[in-house]
C-alpha positions as CSV (number, residue, x, y, z in Angstrom):
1,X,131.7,137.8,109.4
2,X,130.5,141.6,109.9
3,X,133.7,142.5,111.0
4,X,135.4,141.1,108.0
5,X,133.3,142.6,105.5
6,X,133.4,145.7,106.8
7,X,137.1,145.6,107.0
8,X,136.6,144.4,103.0
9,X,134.5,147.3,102.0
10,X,137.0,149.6,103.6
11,X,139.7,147.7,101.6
12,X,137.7,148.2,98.5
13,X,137.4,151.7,99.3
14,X,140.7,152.5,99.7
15,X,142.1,150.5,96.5
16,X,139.4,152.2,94.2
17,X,141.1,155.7,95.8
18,X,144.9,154.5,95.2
19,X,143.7,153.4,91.4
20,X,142.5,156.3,90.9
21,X,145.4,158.5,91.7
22,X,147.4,156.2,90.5
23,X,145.8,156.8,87.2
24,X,146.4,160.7,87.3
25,X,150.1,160.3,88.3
26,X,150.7,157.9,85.3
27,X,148.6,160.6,82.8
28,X,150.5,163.4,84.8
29,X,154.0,161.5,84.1
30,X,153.2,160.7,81.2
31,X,152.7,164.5,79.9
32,X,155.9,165.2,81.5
33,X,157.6,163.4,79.4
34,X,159.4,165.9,76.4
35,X,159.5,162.8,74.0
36,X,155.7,162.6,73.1
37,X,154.1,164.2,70.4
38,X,151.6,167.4,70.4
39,X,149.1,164.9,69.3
40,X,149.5,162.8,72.2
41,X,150.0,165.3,74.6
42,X,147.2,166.5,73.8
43,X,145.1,163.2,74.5
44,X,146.8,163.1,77.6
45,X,145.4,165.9,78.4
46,X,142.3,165.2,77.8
47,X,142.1,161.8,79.6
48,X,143.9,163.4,82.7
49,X,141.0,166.4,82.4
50,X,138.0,163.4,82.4
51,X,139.7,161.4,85.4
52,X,140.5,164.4,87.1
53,X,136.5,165.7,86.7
54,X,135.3,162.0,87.3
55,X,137.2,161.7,90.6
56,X,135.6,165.3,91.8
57,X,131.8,164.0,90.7
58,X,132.5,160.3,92.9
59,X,133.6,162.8,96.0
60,X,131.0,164.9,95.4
61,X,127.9,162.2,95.3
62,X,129.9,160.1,98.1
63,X,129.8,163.5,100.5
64,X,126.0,164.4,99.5
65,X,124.8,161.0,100.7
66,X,127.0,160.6,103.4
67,X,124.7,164.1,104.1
68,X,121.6,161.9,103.6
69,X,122.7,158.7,106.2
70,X,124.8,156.9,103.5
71,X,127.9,156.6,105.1
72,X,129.4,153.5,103.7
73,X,129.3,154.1,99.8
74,X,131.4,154.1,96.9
75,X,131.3,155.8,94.0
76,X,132.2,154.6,90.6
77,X,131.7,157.2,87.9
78,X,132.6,156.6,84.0
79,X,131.9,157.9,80.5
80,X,128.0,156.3,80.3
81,X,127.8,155.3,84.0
82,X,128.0,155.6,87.9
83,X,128.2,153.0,90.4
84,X,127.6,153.3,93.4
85,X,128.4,150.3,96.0
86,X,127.2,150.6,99.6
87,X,127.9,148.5,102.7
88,X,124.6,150.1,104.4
89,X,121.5,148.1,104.4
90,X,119.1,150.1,102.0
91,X,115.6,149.6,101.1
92,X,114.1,150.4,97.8
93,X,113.3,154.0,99.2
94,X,116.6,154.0,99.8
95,X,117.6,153.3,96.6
96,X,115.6,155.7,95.0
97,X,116.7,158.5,97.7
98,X,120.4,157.4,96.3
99,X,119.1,157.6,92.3
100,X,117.4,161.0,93.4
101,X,120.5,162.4,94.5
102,X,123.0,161.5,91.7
103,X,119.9,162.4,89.0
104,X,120.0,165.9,90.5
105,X,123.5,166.5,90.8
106,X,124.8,164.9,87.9
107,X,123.8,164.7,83.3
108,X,123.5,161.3,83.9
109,X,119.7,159.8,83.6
110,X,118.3,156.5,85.6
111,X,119.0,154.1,83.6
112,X,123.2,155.1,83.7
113,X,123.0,154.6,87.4
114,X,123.8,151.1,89.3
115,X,123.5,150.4,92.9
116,X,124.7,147.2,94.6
117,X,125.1,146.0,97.8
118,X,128.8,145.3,98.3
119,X,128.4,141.7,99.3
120,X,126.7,141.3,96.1
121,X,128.9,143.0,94.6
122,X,129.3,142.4,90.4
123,X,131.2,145.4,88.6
C-alpha cells in the first residue's frame, strides 16, 4: 500500500508539473499567433506573466522545505491561495514550520495557506 501511494504522489507530482507547462506553451502559442488582437495579446500576456511567476514561487517554497526535511511536497500556488500537499508524516509543529516558511517568503497571510496530507487529499 506504501509503495503504491508513494508511486501516486510522484504521479501527482509529475502531472501538476506537465499542467503547468502545458499551460505556458498554450498562453505562449497562443501569443504567437498574428491573428489576435492587441487587447488580447495583451491579456495573454498577462496570464502567461502570473503562471510564469506562480510556477517560480511553488519551486521556490518546494526547494526551501525540502531545505527544512520536507522532501515529498507539492506546491499549489494561485491568485488568493497556496497548497501545499505532502506525502511526509508532519505533526502540527510541522505544519506550522511549513506555514512559517511560506508566510516569510511569500504576501500571502495564514489564513491563504492549506496543508494536506496527500492521502487525504481534497483540492
Amino acid at each position: 500500500m506504501l509503495d503504491a501511494l508513494n508511486a501516486s504522489f510522484a504521479s501527482f507530482k509529475l502531472n501538476k508539473e506537465k499542467g503547468n507547462m502545458d499551460v505556458i506553451d498554450h498562453l505562449e502559442e497562443s501569443l504567437s499567433n498574428e491573428s489576435i488582437s492587441a487587447d488580447t495579446k495583451s491579456q495573454f500576456e498577462a496570464l502567461l506573466l502570473n503562471k510564469n511567476e506562480f510556477v517560480k514561487t511553488e519551486k521556490d517554497i518546494e526547494l526551501m522545505l525540502q531545505s527544512k526535511g520536507y522532501n515529498e511536497t507539492v506546491v499549489i500556488v494561485d491568485t488568493d491561495t497556496i497548497k501545499v500537499v505532502t506525502n511526509d508524516t508532519i505533526e502540527q509543529a510541522d505544519a506550522t514550520k511549513i506555514l512559517d516558511v511560506i508566510v516569510s517568503e511569500t504576501n500571502y497571510e495564514p489564513a491563504q495557506i492549506k496543508i494536506v496530507k496527500f492521502d487525504n487529499i481534497d483540492l
